[in-house]
C-alpha positions in Angstrom: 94.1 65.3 132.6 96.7 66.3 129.8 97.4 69.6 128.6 99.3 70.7 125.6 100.4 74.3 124.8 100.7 76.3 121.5 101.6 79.6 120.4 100.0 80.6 117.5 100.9 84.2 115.2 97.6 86.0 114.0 98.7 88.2 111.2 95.6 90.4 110.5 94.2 91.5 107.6 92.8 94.7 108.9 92.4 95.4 112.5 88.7 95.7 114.0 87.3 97.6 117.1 89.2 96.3 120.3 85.7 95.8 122.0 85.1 92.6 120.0 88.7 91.0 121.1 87.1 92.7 124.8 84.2 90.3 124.1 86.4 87.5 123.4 88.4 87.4 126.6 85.1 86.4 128.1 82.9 85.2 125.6 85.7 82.9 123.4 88.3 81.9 126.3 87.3 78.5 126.0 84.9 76.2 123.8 84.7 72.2 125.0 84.3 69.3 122.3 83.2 66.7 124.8 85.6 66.0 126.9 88.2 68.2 125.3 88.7 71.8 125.8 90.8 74.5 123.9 91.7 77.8 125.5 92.9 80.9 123.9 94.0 84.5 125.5 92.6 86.9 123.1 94.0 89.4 125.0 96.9 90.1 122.6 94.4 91.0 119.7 93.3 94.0 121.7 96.7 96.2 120.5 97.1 97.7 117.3 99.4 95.3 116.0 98.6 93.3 112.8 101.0 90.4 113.8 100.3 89.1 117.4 101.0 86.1 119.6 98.2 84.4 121.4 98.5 81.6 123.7 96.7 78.2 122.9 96.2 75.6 125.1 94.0 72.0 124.7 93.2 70.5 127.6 92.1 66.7 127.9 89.9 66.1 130.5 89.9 62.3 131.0 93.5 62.2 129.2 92.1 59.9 126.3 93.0 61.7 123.4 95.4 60.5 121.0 98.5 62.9 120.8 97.7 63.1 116.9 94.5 63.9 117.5 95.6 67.6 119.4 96.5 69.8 116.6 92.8 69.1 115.3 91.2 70.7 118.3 93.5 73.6 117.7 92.6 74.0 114.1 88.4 73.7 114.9 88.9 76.2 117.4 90.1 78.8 115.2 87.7 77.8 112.5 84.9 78.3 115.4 86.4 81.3 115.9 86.4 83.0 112.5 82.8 81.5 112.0 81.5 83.5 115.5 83.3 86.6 114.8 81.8 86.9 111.6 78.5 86.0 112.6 78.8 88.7 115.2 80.5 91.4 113.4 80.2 90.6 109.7 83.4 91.4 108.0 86.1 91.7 111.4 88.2 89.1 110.9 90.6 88.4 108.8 93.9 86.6 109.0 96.5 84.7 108.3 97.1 81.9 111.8 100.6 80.0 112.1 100.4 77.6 115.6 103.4 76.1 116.9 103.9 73.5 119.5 106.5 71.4 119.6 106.3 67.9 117.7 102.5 68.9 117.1 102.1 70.4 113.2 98.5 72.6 112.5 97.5 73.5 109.5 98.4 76.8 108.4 95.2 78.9 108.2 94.1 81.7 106.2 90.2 83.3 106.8 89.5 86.2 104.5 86.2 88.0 105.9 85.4 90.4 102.8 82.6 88.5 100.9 81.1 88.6 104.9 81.6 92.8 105.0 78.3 93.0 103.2 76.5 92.7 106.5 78.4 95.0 108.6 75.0 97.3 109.4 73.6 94.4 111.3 75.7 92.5 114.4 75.0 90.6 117.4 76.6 90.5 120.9 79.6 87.5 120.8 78.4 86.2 124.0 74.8 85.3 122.0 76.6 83.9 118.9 79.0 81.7 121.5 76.1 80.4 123.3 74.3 80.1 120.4 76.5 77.6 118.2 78.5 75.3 120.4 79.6 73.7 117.6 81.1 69.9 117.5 83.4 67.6 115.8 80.8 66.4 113.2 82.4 67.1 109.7 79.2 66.6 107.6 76.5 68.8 108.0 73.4 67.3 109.8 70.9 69.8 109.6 70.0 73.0 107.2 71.6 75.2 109.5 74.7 73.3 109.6 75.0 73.3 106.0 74.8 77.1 105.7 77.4 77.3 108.8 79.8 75.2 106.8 79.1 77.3 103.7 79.8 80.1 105.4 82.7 78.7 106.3 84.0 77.7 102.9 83.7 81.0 101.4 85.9 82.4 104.2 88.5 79.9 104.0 89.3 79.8 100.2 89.5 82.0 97.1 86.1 82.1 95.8 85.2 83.1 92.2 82.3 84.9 91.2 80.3 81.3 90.8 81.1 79.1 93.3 80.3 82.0 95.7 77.0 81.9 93.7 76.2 78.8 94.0 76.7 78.2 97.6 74.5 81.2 98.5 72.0 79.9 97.0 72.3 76.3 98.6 72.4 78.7 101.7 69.0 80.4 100.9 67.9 77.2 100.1 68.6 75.7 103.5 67.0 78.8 105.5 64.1 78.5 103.4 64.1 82.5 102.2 64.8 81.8 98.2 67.3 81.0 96.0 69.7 82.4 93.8 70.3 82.3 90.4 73.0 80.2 89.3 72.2 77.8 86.2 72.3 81.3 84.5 75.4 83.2 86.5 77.8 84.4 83.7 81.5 82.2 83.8 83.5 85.3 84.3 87.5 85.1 83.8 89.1 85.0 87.1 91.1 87.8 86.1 87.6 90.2 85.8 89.0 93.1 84.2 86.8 95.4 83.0 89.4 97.7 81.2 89.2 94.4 78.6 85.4 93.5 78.3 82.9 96.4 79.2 80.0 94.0 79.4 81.3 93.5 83.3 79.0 95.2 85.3 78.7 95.5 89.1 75.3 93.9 89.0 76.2 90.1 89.6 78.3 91.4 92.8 75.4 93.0 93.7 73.0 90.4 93.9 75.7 88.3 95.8 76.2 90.6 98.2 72.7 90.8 98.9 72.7 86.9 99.4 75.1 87.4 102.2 73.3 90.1 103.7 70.1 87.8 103.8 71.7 84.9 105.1 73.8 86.7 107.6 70.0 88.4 109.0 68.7 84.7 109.3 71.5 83.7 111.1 71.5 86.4 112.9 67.7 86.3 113.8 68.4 82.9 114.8 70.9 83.6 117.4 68.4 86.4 119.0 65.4 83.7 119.3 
């Protein structure tokens, strides 16, 4: 067995009830990728402090795993992480990650959680959603839900305009089999979106996104619970 240690700094967005990192000491301590397991004291998050550090630690069971290969497990995790939270408690996390560990280099990370915040009213215990989605090393989508995870995923993980956010809402409707949104006929909107310079912006489009997310977020939801 081989073990590798990081320290990584969570700069938060916006800090969220304590309970949830509460849940996470037990519910998101570990996660195992075959033979592979990552480790992370949550612990930390519980303070009030928007810029913590947590302890990381990947663990190879039968000590096959090529030293390259380590920061990857590290960046999944956290990617699992985000995913879970979110699915749990729409909305509560947000942050910036930086992990260090010697010789090993992770991508720096950077989850914004807004476009999920439409679907606060609804969450699920973090136990459920951890148990739920074990998730995997597989980097192409296999099956509907997959695909709608990995959306998910992408509008957390990049700066999203009005459009592509669109457009992979709808794929995720699509993949749940609950309906589909319009985008053929979605305005091209400026990215700066100022409606101080064209008053034909209205809050309509956000709207409609926004109950996207809310229906998606229920079916993934309601498929945690069954």
């Amino acid at each position: 067995m081989n073990e590798y240690r990081f320290t990584a700094e969570v700069a938060r967005h916006a800090n969220t009830a304590e309970e949830l990192w509460r849940e996470a000491t037990v519910s998101l301590q570990e996660r195992a990728y075959g033979a592979v397991r990552v480790k992370v004291d949550w612990e930390p998050l519980i303070s009030a402090d928007d810029v913590v550090r947590i302890d990381v630690s990947v663990i190879d069971d039968r000590g096959h795993l090529e030293p390259r290969d380590v920061a990857s497990f590290v960046e999944l995790f956290f990617y699992d992480a985000f995913l879970l939270f979110n699915i749990a408690r729409p909305g509560s996390f947000s942050a910036a990650i930086t992990v260090s560990g010697g010789e090993f280099r992770v991508n720096d990370l950077a989850f914004d959680a807004s476009p999920f915040a439409a679907g606060l009213s609804t969450t699920v215990p973090l136990a459920e959603v951890a148990a739920w989605y074990r998730g995997g090393t597989e980097q192409i989508a296999g099956t509907p839900m997959q695909k709608v995870l990995f959306h998910l995923l992408h509008i957390g993980c990049g700066a999203q305009d009005e459009w592509t956010l669109r457009a992979r809402l709808d794929a995720c409707l699509k993949a749940l089999g609950i309906g589909e949104l319009d985008v053929a006929g979605a305005a091209v909107i400026h990215p700066m979106h100022d409606e101080a310079l064209d008053d034909r912006l209205d809050d309509g489009a956000v709207e409609s996104i926004d109950q996207a997310m809310v229906r998606v977020l229920t079916a993934v939801q309601d498929a945690v619970r069954a």
